[in-house]
Each structure stands twice: as structure tokens, then as C-alpha cells.
PDB file of N, CA, C and O in Angstrom:
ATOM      1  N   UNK A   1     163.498 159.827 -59.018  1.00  0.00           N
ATOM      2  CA  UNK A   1     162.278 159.058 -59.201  1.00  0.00           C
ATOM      3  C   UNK A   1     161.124 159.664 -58.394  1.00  0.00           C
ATOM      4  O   UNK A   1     159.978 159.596 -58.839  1.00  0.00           O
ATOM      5  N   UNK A   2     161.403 160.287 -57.159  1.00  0.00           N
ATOM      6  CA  UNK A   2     160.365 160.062 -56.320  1.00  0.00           C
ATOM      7  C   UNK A   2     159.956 161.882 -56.609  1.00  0.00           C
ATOM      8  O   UNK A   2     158.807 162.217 -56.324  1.00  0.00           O
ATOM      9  N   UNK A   3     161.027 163.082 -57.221  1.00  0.00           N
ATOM     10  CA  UNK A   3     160.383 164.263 -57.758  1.00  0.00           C
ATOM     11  C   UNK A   3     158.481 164.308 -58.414  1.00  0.00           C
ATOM     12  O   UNK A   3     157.373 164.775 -58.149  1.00  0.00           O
ATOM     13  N   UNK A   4     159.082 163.606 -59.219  1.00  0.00           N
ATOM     14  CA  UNK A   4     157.830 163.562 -60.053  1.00  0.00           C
ATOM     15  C   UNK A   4     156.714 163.436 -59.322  1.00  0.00           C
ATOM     16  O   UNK A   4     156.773 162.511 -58.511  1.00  0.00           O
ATOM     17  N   UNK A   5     155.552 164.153 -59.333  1.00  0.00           N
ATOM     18  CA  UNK A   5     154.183 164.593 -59.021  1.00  0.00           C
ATOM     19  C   UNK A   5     153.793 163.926 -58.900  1.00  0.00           C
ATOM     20  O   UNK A   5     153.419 163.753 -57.740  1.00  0.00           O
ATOM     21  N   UNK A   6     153.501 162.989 -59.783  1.00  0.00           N
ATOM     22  CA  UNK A   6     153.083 161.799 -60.012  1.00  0.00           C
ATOM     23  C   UNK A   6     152.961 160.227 -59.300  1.00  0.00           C
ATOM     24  O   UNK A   6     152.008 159.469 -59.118  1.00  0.00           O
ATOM     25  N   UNK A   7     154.248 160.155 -59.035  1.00  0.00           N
ATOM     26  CA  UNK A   7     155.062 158.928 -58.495  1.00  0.00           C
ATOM     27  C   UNK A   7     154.743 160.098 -56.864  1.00  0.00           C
ATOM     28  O   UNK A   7     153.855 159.817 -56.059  1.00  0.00           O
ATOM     29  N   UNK A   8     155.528 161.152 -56.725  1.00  0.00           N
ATOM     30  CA  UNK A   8     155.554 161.529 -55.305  1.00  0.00           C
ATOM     31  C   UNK A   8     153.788 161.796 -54.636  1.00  0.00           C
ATOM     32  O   UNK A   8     153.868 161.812 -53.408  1.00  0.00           O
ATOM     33  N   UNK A   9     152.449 161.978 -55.064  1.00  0.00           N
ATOM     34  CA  UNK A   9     151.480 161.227 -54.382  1.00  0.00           C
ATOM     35  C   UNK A   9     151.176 159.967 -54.544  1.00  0.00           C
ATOM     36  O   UNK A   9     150.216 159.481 -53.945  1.00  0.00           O
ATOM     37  N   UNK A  10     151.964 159.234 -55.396  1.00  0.00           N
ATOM     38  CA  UNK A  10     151.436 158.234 -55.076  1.00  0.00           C
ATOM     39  C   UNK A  10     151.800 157.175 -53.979  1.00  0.00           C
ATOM     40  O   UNK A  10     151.119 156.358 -53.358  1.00  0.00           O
ATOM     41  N   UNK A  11     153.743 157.646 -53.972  1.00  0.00           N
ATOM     42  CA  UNK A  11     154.161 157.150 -52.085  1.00  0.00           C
ATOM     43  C   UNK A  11     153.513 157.969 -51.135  1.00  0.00           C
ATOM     44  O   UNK A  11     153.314 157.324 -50.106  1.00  0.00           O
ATOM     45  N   UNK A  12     153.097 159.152 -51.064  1.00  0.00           N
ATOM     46  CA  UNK A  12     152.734 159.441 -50.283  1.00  0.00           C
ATOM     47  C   UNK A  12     151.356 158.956 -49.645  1.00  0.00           C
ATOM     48  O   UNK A  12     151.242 158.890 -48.421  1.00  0.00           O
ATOM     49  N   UNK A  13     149.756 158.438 -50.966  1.00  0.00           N
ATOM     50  CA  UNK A  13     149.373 157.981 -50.041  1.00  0.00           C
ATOM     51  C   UNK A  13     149.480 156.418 -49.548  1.00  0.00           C
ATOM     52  O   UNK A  13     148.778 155.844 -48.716  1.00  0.00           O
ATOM     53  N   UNK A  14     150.753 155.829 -50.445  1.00  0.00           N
ATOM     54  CA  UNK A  14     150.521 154.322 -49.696  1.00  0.00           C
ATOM     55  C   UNK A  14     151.671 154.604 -48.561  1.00  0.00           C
ATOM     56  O   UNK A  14     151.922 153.516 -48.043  1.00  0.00           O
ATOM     57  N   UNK A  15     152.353 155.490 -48.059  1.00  0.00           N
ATOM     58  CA  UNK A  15     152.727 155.892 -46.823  1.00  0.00           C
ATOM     59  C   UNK A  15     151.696 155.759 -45.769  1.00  0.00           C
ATOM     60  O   UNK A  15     151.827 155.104 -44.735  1.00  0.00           O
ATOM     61  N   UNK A  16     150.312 156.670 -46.247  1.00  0.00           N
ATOM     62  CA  UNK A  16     149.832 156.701 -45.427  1.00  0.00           C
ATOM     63  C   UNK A  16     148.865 155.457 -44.715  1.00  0.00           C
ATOM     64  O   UNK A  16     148.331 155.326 -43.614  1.00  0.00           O
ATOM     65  N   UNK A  17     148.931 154.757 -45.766  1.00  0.00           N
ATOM     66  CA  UNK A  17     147.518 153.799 -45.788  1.00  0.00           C
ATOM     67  C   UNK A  17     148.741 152.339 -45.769  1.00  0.00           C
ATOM     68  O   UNK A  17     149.909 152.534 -46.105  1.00  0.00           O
ATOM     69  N   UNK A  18     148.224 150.868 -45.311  1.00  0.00           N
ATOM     70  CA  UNK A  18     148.686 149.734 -45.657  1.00  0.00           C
ATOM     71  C   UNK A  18     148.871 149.011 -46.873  1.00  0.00           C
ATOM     72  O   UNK A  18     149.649 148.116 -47.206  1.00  0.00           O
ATOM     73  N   UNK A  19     148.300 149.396 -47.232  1.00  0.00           N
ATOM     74  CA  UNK A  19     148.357 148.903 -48.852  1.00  0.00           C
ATOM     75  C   UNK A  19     146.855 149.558 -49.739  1.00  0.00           C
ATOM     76  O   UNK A  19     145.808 149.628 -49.095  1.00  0.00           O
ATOM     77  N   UNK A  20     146.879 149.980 -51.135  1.00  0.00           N
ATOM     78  CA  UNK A  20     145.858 150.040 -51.763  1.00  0.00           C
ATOM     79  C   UNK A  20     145.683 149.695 -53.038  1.00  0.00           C
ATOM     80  O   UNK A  20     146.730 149.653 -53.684  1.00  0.00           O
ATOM     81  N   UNK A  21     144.409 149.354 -53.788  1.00  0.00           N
ATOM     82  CA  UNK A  21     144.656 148.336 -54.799  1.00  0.00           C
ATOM     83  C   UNK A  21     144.582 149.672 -56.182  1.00  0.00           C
ATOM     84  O   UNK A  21     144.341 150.857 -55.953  1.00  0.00           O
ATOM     85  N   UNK A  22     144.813 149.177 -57.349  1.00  0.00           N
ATOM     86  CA  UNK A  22     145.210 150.088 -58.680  1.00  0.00           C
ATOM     87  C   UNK A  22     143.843 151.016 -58.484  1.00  0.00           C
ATOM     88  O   UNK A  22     144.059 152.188 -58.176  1.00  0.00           O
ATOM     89  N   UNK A  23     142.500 150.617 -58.629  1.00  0.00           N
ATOM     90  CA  UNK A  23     141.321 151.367 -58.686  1.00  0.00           C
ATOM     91  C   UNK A  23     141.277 152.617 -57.633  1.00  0.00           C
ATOM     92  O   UNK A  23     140.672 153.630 -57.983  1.00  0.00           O
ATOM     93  N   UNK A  24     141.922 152.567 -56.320  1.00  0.00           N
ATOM     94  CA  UNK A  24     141.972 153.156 -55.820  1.00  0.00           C
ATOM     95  C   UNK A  24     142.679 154.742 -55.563  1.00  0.00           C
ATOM     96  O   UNK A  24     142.256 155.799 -55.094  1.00  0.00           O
ATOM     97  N   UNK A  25     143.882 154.315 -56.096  1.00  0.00           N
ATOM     98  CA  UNK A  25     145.164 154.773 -56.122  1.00  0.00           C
ATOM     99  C   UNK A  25     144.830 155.780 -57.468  1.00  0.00           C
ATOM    100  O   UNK A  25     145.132 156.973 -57.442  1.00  0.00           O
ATOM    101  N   UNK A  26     144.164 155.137 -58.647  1.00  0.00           N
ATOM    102  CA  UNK A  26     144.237 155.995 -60.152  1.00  0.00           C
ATOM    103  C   UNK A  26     142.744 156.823 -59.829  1.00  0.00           C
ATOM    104  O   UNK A  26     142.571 157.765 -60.602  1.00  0.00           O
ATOM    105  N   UNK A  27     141.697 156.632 -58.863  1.00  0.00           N
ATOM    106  CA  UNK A  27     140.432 157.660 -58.273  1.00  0.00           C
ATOM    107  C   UNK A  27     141.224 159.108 -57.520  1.00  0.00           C
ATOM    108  O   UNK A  27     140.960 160.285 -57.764  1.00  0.00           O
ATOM    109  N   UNK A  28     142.382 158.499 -56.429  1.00  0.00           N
ATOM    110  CA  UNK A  28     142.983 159.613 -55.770  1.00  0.00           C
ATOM    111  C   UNK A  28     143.768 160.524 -56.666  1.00  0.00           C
ATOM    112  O   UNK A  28     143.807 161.748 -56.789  1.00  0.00           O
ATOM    113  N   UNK A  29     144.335 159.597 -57.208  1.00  0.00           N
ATOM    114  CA  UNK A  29     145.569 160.362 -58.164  1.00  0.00           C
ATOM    115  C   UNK A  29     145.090 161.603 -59.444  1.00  0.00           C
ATOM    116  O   UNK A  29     145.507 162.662 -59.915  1.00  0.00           O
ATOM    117  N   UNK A  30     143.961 160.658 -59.594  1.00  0.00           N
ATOM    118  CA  UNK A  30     143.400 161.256 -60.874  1.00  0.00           C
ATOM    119  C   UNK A  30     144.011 160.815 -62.340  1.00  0.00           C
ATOM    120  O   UNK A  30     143.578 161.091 -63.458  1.00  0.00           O
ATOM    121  N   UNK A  31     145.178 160.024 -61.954  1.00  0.00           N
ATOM    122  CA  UNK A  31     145.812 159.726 -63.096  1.00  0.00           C
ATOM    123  C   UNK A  31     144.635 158.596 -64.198  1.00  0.00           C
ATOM    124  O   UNK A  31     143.518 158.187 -63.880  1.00  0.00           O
ATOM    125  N   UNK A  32     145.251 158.390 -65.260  1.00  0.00           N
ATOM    126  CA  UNK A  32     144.460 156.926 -66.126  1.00  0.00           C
ATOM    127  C   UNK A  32     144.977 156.116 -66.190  1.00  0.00           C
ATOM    128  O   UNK A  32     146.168 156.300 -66.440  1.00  0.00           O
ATOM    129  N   UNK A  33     144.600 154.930 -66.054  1.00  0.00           N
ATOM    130  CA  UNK A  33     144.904 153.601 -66.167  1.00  0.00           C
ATOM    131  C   UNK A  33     146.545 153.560 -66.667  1.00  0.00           C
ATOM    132  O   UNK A  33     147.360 153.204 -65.816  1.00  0.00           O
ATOM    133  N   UNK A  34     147.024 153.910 -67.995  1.00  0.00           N
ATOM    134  CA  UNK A  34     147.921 154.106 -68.148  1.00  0.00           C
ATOM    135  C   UNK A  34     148.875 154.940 -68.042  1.00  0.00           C
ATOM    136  O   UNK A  34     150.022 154.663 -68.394  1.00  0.00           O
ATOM    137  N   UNK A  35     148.496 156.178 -67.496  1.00  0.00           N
ATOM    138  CA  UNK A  35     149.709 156.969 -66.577  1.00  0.00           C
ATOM    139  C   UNK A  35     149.984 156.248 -64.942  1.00  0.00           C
ATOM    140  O   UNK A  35     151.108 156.136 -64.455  1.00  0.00           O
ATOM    141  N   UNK A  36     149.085 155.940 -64.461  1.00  0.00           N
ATOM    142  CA  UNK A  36     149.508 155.059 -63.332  1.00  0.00           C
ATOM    143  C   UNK A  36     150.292 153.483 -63.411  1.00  0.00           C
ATOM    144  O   UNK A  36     151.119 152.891 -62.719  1.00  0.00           O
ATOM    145  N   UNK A  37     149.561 153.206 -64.605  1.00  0.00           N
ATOM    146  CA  UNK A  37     150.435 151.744 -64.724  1.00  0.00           C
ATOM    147  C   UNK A  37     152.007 152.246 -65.233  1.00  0.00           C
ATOM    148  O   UNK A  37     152.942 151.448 -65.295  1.00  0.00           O
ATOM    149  N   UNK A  38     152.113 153.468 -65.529  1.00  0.00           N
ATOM    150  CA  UNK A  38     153.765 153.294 -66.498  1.00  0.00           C
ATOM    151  C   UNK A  38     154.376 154.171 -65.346  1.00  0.00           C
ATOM    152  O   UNK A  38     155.554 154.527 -65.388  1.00  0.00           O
ATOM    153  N   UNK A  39     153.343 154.582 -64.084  1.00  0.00           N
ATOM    154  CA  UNK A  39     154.535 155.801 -62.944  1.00  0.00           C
ATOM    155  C   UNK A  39     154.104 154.203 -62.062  1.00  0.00           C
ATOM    156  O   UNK A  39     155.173 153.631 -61.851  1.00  0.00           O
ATOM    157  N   UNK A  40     153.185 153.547 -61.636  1.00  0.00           N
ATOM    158  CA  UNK A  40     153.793 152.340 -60.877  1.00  0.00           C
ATOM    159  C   UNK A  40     155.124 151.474 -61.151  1.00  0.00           C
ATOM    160  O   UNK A  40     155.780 150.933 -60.261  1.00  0.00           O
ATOM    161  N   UNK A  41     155.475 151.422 -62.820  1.00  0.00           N
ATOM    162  CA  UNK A  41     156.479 150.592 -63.268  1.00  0.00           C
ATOM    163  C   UNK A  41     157.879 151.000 -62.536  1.00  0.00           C
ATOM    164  O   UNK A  41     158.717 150.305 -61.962  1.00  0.00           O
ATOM    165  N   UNK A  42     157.814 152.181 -62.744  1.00  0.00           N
ATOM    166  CA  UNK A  42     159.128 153.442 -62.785  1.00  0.00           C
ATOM    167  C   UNK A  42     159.389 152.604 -61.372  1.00  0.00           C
ATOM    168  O   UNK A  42     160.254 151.730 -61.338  1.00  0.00           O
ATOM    169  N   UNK A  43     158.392 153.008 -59.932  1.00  0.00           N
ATOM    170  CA  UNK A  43     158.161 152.686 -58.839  1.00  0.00           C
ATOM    171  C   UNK A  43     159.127 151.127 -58.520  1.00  0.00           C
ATOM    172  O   UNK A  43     160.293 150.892 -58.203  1.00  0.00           O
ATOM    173  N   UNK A  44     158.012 150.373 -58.784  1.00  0.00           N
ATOM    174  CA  UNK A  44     158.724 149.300 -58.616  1.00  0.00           C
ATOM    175  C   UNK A  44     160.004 148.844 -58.930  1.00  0.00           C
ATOM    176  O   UNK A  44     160.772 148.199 -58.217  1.00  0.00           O
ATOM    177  N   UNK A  45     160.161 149.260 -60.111  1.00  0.00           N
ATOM    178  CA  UNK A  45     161.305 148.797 -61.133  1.00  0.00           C
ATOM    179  C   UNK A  45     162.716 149.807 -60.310  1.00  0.00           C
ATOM    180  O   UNK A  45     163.899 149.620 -60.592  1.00  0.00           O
ATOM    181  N   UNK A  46     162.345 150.591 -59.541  1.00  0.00           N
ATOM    182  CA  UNK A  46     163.389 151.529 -58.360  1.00  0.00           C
ATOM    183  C   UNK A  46     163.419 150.696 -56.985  1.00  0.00           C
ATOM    184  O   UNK A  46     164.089 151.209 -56.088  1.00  0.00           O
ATOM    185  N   UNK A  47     162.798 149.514 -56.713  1.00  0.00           N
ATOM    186  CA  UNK A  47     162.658 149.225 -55.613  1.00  0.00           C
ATOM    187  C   UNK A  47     161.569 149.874 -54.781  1.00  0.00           C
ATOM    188  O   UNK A  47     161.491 149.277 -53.707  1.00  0.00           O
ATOM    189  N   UNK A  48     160.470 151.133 -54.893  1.00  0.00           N
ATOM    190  CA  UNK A  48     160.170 152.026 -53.754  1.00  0.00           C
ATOM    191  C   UNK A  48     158.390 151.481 -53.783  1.00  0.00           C
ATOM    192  O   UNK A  48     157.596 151.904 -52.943  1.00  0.00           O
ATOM    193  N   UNK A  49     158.046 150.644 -54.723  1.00  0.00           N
ATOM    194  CA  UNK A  49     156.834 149.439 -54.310  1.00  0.00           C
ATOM    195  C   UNK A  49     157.063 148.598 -54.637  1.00  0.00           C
ATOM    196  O   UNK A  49     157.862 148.247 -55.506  1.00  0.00           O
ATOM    197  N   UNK A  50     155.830 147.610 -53.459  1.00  0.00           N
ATOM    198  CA  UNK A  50     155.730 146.056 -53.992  1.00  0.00           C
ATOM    199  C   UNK A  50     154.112 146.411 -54.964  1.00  0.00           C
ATOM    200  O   UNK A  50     153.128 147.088 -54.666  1.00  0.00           O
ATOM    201  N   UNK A  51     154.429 145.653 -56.105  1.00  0.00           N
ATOM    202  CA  UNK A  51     152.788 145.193 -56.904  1.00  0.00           C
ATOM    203  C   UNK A  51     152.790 143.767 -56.845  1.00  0.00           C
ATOM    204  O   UNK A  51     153.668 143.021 -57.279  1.00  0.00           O
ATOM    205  N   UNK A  52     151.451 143.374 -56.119  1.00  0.00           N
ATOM    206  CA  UNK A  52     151.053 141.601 -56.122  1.00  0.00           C
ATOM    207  C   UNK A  52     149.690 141.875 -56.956  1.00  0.00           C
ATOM    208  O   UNK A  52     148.762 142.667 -56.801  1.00  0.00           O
ATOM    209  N   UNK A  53     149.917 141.092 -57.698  1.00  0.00           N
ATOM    210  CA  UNK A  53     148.483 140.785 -58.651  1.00  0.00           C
ATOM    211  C   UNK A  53     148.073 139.267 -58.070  1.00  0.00           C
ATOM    212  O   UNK A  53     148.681 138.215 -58.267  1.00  0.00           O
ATOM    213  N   UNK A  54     146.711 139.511 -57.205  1.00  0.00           N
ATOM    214  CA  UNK A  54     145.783 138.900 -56.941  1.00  0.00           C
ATOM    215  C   UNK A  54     144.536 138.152 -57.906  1.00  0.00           C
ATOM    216  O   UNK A  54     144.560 138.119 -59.136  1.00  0.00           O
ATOM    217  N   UNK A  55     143.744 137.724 -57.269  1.00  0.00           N
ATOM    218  CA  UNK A  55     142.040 137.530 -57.927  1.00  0.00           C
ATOM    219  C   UNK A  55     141.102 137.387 -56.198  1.00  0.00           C
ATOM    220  O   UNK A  55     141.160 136.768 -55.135  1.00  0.00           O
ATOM    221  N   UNK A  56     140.470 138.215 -56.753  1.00  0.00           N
ATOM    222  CA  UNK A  56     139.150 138.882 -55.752  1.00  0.00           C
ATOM    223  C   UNK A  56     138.373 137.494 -56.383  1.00  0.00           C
ATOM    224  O   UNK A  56     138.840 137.497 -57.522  1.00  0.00           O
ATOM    225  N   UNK A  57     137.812 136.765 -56.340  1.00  0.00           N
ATOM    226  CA  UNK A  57     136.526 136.179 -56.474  1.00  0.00           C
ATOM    227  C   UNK A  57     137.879 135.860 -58.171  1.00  0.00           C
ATOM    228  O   UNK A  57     139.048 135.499 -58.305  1.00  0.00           O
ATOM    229  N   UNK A  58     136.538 136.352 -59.243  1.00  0.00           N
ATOM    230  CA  UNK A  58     137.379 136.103 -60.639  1.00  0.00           C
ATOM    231  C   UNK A  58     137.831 137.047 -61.002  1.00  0.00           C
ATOM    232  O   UNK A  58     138.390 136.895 -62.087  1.00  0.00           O
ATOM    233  N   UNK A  59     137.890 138.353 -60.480  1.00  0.00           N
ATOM    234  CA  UNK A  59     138.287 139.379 -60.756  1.00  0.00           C
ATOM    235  C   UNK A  59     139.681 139.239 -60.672  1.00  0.00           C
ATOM    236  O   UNK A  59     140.094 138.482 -59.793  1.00  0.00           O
ATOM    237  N   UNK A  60     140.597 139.874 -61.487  1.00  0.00           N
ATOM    238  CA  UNK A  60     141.913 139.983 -61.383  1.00  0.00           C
ATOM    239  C   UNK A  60     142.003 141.452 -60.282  1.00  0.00           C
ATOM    240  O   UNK A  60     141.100 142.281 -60.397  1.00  0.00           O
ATOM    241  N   UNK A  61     143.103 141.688 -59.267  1.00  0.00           N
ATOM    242  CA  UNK A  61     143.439 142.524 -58.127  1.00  0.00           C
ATOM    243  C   UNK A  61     144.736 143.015 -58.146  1.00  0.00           C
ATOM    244  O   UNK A  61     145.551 142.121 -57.920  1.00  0.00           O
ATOM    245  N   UNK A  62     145.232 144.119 -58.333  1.00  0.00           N
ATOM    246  CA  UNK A  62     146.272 144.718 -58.756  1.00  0.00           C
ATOM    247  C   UNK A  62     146.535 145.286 -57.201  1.00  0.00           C
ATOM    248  O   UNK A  62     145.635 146.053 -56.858  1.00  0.00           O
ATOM    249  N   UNK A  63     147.824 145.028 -55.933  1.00  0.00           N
ATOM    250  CA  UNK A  63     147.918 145.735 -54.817  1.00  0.00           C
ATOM    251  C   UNK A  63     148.947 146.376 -54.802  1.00  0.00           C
ATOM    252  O   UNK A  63     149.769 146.048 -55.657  1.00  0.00           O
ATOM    253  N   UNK A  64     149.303 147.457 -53.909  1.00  0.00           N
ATOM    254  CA  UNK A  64     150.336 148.052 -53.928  1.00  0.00           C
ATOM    255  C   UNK A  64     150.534 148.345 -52.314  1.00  0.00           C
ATOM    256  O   UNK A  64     149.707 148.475 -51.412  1.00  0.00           O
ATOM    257  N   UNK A  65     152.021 148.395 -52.330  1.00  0.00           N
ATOM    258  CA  UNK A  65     152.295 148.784 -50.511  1.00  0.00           C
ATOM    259  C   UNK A  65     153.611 149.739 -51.284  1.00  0.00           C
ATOM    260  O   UNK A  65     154.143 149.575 -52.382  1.00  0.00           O
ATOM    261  N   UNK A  66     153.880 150.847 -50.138  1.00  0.00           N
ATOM    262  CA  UNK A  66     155.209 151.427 -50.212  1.00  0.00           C
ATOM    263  C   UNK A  66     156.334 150.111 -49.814  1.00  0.00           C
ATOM    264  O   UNK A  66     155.673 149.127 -49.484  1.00  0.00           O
ATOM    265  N   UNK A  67     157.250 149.947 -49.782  1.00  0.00           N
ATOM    266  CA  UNK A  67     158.044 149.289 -49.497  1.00  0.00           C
ATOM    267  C   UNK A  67     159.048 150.251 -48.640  1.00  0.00           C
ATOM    268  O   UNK A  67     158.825 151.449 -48.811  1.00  0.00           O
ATOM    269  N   UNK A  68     160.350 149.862 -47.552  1.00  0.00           N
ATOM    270  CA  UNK A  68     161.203 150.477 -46.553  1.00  0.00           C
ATOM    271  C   UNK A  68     161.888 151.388 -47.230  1.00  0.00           C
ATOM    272  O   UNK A  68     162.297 152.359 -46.593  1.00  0.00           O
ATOM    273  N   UNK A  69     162.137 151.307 -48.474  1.00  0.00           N
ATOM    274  CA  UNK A  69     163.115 151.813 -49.457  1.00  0.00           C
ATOM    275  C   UNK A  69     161.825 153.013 -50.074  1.00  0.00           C
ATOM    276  O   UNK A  69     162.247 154.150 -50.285  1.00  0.00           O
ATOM    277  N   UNK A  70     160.828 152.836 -50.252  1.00  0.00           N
ATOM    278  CA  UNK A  70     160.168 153.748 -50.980  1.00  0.00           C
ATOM    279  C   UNK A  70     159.892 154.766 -49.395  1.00  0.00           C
ATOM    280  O   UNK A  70     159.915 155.985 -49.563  1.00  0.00           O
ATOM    281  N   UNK A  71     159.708 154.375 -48.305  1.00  0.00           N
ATOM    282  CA  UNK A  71     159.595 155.218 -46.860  1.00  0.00           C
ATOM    283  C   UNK A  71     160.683 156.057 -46.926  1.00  0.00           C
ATOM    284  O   UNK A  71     160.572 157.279 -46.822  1.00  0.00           O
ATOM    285  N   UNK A  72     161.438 155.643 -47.045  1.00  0.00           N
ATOM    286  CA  UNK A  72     163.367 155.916 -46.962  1.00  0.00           C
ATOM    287  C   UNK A  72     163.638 157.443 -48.004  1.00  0.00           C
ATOM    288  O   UNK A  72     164.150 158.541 -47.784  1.00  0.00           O
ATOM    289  N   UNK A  73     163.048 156.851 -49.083  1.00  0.00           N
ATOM    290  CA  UNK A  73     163.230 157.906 -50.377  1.00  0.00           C
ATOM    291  C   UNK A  73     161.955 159.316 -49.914  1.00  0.00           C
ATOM    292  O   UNK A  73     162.241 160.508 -50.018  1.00  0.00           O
ATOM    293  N   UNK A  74     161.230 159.039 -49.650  1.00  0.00           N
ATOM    294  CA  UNK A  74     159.936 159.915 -49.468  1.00  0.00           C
ATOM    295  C   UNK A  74     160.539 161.126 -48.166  1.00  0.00           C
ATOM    296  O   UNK A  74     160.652 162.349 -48.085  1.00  0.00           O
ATOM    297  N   UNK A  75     160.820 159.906 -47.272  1.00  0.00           N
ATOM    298  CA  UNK A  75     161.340 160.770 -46.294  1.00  0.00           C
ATOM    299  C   UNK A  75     162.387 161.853 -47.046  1.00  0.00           C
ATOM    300  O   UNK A  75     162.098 163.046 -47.136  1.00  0.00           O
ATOM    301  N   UNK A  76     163.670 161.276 -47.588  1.00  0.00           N
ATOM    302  CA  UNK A  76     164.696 162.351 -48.079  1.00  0.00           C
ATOM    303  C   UNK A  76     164.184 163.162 -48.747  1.00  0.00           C
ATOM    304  O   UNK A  76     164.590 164.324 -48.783  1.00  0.00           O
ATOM    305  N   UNK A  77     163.008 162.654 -49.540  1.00  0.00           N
ATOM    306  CA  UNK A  77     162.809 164.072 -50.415  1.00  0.00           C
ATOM    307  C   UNK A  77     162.041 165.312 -49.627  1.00  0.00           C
ATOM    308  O   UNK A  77     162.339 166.502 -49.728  1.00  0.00           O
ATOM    309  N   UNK A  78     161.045 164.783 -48.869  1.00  0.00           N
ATOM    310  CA  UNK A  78     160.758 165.723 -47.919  1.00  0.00           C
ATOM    311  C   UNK A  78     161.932 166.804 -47.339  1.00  0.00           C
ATOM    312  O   UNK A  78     161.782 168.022 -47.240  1.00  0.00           O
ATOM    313  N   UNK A  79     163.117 166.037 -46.990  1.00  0.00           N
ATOM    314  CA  UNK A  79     164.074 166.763 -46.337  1.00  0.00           C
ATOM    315  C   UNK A  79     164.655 168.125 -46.865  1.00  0.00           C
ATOM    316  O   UNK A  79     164.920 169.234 -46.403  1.00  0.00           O
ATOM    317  N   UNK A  80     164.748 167.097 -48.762  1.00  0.00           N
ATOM    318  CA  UNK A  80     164.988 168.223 -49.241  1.00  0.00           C
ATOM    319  C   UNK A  80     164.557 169.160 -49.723  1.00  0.00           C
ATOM    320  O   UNK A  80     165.318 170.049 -50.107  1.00  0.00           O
ATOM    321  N   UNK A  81     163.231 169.260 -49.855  1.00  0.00           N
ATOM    322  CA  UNK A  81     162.508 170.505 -50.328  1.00  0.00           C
ATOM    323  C   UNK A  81     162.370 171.122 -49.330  1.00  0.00           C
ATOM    324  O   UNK A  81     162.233 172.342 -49.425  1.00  0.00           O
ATOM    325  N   UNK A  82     162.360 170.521 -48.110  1.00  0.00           N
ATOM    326  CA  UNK A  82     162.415 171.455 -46.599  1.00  0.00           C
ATOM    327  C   UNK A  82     163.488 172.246 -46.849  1.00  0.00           C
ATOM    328  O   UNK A  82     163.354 173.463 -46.972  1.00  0.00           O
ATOM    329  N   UNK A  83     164.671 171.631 -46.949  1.00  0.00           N
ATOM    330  CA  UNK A  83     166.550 172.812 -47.097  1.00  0.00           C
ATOM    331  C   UNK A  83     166.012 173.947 -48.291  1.00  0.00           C
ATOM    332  O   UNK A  83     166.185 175.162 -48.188  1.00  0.00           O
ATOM    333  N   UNK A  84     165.306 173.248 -49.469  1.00  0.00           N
ATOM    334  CA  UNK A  84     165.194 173.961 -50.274  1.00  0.00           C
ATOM    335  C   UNK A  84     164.558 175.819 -49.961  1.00  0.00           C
ATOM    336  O   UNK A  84     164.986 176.963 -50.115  1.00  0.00           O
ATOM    337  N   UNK A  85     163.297 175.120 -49.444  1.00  0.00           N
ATOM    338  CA  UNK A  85     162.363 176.245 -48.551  1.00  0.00           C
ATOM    339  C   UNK A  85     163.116 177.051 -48.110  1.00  0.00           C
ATOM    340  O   UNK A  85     163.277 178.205 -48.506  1.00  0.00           O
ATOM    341  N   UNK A  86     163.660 176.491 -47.223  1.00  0.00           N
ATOM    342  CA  UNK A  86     164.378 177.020 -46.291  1.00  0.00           C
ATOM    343  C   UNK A  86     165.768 178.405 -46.643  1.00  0.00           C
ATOM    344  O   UNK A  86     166.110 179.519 -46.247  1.00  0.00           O
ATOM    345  N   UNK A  87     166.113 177.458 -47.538  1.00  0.00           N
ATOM    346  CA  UNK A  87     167.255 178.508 -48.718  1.00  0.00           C
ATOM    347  C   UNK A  87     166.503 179.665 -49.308  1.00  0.00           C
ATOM    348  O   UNK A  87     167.003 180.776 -49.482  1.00  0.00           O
ATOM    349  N   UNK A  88     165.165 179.304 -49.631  1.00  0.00           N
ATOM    350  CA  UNK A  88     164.404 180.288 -50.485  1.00  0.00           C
ATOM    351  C   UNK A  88     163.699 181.038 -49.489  1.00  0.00           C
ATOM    352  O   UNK A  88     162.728 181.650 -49.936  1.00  0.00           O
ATOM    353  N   UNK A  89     163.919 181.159 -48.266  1.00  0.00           N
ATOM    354  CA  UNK A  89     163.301 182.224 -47.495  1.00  0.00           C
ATOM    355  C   UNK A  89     161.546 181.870 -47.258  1.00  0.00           C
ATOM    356  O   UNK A  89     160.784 182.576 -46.597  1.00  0.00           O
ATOM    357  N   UNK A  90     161.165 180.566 -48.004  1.00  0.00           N
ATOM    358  CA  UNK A  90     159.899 180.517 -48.054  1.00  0.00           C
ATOM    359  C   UNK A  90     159.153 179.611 -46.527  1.00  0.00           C
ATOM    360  O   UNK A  90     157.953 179.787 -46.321  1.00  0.00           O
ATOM    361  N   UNK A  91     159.806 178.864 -45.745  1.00  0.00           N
ATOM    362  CA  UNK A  91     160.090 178.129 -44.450  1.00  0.00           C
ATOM    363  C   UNK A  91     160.764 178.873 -43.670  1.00  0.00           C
ATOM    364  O   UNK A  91     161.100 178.460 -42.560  1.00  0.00           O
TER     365      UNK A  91
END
């Protein structure tokens, strides 16, 4: 789950940050509305975010946090493209 380009910046920046809402997340990513809504699904639907749909005023608010399990996964994959590197002489 967490390979993909896609899905893997998008734990990475709610790693970095406390939580950020959909508008935010699909400006960084660059993704569209609907490539982010169907790589958030993947996400959640793995356990590795929470999505709370809010209302700002009347606005509807789409949030996202990594969750312990999405920290957990990010970390391993890091690990392993590190061994990987590492095998490949490129680290």
C-alpha cells in the first residue's frame, strides 16, 4: 500500500504535519480531486489514516491525520528502500 507514489507522499506529509484537510493535501500532491479521493480510500480502508468529515461554517471539511499504523508502515518502508540502496551499492 504504502509503495505507491502516491499514497507514499501523502503519509509522508501528514507524518510531518498534525493533521491536513483534502484542499491541502491534493495542492501538495498535485494529485485531482479524484486521484486523491480513491489513494485516500486505499489509505484508510488499510488502517494507515483517519478521514473526519467536518463543516467549517457551511462548508463541508474533509481532515486527515496519519494514524500509529500508517507511522509504523512509513517507517518500514523507509527501512526498506534503505536495505534496498544499500544492496544496490547506491547508500
Amino acid at each position: 500500500t504504502v509503495h505507491e507514489p502516491a499514497r507514499l507522499a501523502v503519509l509522508s506529509i501528514l507524518h510531518a504535519i498534525e493533521s491536513a484537510d483534502f484542499s491541502y493535501l491534493m495542492i501538495q500532491t498535485g494529485l485531482t480531486q479524484g486521484n486523491l479521493s480513491t489513494h485516500l480510500t486505499k489509505l484508510e480502508e488499510a488502517g494507515l489514516v483517519d478521514v473526519t468529515k467536518e463543516f467549517s461554517g457551511k462548508r463541508p471539511r474533509t481532515v486527515l491525520r496519519i494514524t500509529g499504523a500508517g507511522r509504523m508502515a512509513l517507517v518500514e518502508h523507509g527501512k526498506a528502500l534503505t536495505q534496498l540502496f544499500r544492496m544496490l551499492g547506491i547508500a
